[in-house]
C-alpha positions in Angstrom: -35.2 23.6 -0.9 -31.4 23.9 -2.6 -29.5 20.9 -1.3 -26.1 23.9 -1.9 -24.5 21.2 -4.3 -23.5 22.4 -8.0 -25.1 20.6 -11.1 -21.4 18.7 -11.2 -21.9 16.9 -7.6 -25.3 16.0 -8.2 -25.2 14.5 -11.7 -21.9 12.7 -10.1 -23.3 11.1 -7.2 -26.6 9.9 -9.2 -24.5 8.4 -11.7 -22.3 6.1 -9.1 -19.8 8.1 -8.6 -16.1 7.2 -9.2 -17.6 3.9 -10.5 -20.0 5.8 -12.9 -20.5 3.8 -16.1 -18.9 5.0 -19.4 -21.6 6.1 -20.9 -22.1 9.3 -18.5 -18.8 10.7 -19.2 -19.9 13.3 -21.5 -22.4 14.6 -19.2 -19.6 14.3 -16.7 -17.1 15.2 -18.7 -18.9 18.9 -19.8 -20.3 19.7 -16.8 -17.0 19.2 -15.3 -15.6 21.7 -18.1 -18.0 24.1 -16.8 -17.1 23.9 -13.4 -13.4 24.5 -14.4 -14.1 27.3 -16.5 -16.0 28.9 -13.8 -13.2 28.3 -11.5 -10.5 29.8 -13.4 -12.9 33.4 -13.6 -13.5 33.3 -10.3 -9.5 33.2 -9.1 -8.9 36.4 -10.4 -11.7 37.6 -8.8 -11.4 38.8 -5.1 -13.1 36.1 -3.8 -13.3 32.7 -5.4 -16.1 30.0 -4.8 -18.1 31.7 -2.0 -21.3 31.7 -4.3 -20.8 27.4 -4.8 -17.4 26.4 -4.5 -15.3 25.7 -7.2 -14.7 22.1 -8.4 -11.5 20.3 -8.9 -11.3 16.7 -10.1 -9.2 13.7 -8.9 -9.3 10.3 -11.2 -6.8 7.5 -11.5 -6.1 6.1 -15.3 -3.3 4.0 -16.0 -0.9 3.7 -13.1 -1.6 7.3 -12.9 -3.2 9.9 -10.0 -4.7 12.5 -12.3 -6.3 16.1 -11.1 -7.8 18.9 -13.3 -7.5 22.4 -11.5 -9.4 25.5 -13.0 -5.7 27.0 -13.8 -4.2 28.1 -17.1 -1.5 25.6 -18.3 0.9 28.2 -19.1 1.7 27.7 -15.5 3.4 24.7 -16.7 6.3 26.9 -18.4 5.9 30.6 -16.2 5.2 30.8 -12.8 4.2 34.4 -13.3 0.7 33.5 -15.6 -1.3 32.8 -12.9 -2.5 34.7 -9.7 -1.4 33.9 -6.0 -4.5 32.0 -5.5 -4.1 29.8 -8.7 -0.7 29.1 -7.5 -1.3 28.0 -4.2 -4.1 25.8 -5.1 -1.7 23.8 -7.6 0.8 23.5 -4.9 -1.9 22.3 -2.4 -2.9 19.6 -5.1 0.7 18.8 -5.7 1.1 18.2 -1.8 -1.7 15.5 -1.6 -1.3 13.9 -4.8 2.3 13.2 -3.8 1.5 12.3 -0.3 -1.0 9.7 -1.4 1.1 8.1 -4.1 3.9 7.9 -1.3 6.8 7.8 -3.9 9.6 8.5 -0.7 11.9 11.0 -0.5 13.9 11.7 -3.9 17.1 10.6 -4.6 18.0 13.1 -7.2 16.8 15.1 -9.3 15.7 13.0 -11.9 13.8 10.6 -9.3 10.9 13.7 -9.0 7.8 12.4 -11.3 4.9 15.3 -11.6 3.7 16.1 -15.0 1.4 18.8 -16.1 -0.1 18.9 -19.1 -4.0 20.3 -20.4 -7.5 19.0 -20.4 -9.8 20.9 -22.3 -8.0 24.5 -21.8 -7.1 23.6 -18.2 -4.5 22.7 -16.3 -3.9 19.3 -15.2 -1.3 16.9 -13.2 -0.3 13.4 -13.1 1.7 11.4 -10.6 2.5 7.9 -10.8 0.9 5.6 -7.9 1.8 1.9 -6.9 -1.6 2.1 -6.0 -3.4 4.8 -7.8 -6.7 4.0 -7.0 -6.4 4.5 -3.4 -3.7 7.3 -4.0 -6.4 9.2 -5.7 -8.8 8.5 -3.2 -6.5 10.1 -0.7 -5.9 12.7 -2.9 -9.6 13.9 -3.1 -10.5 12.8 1.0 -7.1 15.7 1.9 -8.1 18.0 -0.6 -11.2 18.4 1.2 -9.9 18.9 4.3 -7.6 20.9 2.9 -9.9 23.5 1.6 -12.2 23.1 4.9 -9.2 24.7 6.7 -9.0 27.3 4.9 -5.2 27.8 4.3 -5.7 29.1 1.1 -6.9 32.9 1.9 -10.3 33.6 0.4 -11.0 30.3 -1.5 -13.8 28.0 -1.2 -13.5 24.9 -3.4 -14.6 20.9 -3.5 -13.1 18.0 -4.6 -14.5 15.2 -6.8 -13.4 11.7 -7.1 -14.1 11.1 -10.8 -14.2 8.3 -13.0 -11.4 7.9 -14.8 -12.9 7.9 -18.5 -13.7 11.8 -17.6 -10.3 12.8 -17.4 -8.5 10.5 -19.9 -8.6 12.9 -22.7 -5.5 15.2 -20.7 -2.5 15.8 -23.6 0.7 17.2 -23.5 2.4 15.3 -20.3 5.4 17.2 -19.4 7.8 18.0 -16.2 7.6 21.5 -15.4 9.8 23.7 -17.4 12.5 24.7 -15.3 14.5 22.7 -12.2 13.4 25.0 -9.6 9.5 25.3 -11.1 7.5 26.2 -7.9 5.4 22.7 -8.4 8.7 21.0 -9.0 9.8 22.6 -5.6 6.5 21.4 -3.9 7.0 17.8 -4.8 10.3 18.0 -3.4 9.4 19.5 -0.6 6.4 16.6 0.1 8.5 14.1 -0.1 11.2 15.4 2.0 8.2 15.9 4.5 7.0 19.3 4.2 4.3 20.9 3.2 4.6 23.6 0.1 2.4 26.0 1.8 4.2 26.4 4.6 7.1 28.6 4.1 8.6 27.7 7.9 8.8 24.0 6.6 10.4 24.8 3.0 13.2 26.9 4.7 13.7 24.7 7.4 14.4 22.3 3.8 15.8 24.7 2.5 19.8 22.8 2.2 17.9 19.5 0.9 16.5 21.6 -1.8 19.8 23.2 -3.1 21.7 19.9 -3.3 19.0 18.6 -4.8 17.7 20.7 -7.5 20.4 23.3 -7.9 23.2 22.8 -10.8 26.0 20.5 -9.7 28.6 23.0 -7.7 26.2 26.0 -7.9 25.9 26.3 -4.2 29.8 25.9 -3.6 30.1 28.9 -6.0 27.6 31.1 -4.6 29.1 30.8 -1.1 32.6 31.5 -1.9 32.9 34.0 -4.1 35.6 36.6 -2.7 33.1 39.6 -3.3 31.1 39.8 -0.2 28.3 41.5 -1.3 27.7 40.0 -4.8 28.4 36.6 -2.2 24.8 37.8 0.0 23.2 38.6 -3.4 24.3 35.3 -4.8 22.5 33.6 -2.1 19.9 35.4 -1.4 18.5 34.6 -5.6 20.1 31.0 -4.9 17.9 30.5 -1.6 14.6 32.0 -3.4 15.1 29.9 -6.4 15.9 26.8 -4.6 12.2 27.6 -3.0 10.5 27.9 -5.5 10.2 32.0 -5.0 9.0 32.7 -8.7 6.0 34.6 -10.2 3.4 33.9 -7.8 5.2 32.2 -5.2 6.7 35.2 -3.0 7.6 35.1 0.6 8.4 38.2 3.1 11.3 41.0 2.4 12.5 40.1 6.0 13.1 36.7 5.3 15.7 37.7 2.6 18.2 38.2 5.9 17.6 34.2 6.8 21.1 32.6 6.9 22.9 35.9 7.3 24.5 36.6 10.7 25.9 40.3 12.0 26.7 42.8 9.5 25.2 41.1 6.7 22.2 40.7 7.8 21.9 44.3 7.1 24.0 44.3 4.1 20.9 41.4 2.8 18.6 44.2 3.0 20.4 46.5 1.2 21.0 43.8 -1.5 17.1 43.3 -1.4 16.4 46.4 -2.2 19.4 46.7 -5.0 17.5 43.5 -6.6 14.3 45.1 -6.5 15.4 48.2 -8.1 17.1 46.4 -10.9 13.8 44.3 -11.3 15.6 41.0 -10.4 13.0 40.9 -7.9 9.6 41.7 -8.2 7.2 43.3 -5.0 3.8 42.0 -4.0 2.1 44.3 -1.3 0.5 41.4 0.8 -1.3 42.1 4.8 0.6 45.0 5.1 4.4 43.3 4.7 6.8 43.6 1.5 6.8 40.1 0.1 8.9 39.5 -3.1 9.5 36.5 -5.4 11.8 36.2 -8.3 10.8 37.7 -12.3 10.2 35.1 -14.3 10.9 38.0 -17.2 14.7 38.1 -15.5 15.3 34.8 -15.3 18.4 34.2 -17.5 19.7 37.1 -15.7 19.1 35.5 -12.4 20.4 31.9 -12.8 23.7 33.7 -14.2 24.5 35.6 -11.3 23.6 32.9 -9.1 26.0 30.2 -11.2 28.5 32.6 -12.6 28.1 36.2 -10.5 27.6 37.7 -14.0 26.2 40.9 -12.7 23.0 42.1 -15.6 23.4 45.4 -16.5 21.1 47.7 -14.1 22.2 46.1 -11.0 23.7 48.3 -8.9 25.3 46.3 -5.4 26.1 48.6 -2.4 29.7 49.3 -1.9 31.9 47.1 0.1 32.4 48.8 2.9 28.5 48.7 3.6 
């Protein structure tokens, strides 16, 4: 009878495992390409991994934790190339890679570490360990508990503890492009002791995460501008950006209010739905709530009325007077 393990897992655990001798890493190495491949066509589908479930791969090379996720690396750059699913599975491997490396909370902005870069077509990440071997053990152990929970709707997926010859051929080690990159965001958030796929425990971060990733005076700006409505739209794009809220990373049209008190929390609607129309912010139907997240497409136009409350042409704020 089927022992329910993918080609991958089996060839993996004959050969010894993370301590597999170099001369299986091709075998390793392609059927581990497979796996990613398969991966990245089932995420667009409806359901992903429910026939075998898909494969990531955790290895340590160099000082370095490094996973490969069946994700397109243009996610490195836009937030917007890749589904909901995709996204949340590189924010969950994000999480445990930073929790098992155990870097502390950030001191600035320039003290956050991830890289992404590609292996084979793929997406991969790298996070500097004191330990890396036993960070990447970690790494794999909560990834599997992770996906055994289920918090990431209608995904089924497994995490291998690779030798690190199989993924030592990842190129193109960058930061994310951007200071509020939603992956940038969830290392922030992990070390400030949140989770990224939480969205309770990245608001209740939420003033950590300004000071530290938005522009030097930016929130200062934002919340004293003598316009009162461009002053909720301000910081209703400068709370969403400071989250992370791009491309596939949305959160609900009633949390738009957050922050807001009285009258304005009905004047944040309104600027919600002024944003929306001027395609600032984009919709995602999700359960039956309005969930938004910030255009990637619009993004000069955001960060300028968040710094500068340069309105982009479209925009239309309500009146004043409400």
């Amino acid at each position: 009878m089927a022992d329910g393990r993918s080609e991958l897992e089996r060839a993996l655990a004959d050969a010894g495992g993370a301590e597999a001798p170099r001369d299986s890493s091709a075998r390793l190495r392609n059927l581990l390409d497979a796996e990613l491949r398969r991966g990245f066509v089932e995420l667009s589908e409806s359901r992903t991994g429910y026939g075998t479930p898909i494969a990531v791969g955790v290895a340590w090379n160099d000082g370095e934790v490094v996973a490969a996720l069946p994700i397109s690396p243009e996610l490195r750059a836009d937030p917007g190339a890749v589904g909901e699913r995709s996204g949340a599975l590189a924010a969950a491997a994000v999480e445990h890679i930073v929790e098992g490396a155990s870097p502390g909370p950030p001191r600035s902005s320039d003290d956050l570490s991830l890289r992404l870069g590609e292996l084979h077509g793929m997406l991969a990440l790298s996070y500097p360990a004191a330990d890396p071997a036993e960070a990447a053990e970690y790494a794999q152990v909560a990834l599997s508990a992770e996906f055994e929970e289920r918090r990431i709707d209608r995904l089924r997926a497994v995490s291998h503890l690779m030798p690190g010859h199989v993924l030592e051929d990842v190129s193109d080690l960058r930061p994310p492009i951007g200071a509020t990159h939603p992956l940038r965001v969830a290392e922030a958030v992990t070390r400030l002791g949140g989770s990224p796929l939480d969205d309770d425990t990245v608001e209740a971060l939420e003033q950590q995460l300004l000071q530290l990733l938005e522009p030097a005076g930016a929130v200062s700006r934002a919340h004293e501008d003598p316009d009162p409505v461009r002053r909720v739209a301000r910081r209703i794009l400068q709370r969403l950006d400071g989250m992370g809220k791009w491309g596939s990373y949305h959160t609900a049209f009633d949390h738009l209010a957050r922050g807001f008190a009285g009258n304005e929390r009905a004047l944040a609607y309104e600027v919600g739905e002024a944003l929306l129309a001027a395609g600032l912010l984009e919709q995602k139907p999700s359960v039956g709530q309005r969930h938004v997240y910030l255009s990637p497409r619009r993004s000069g136009d955001i960060h300028r009325l968040i710094d500068d409350g340069e309105l982009p042409p479209g925009l239309t704020l309500p009146p004043s007077g409400g």
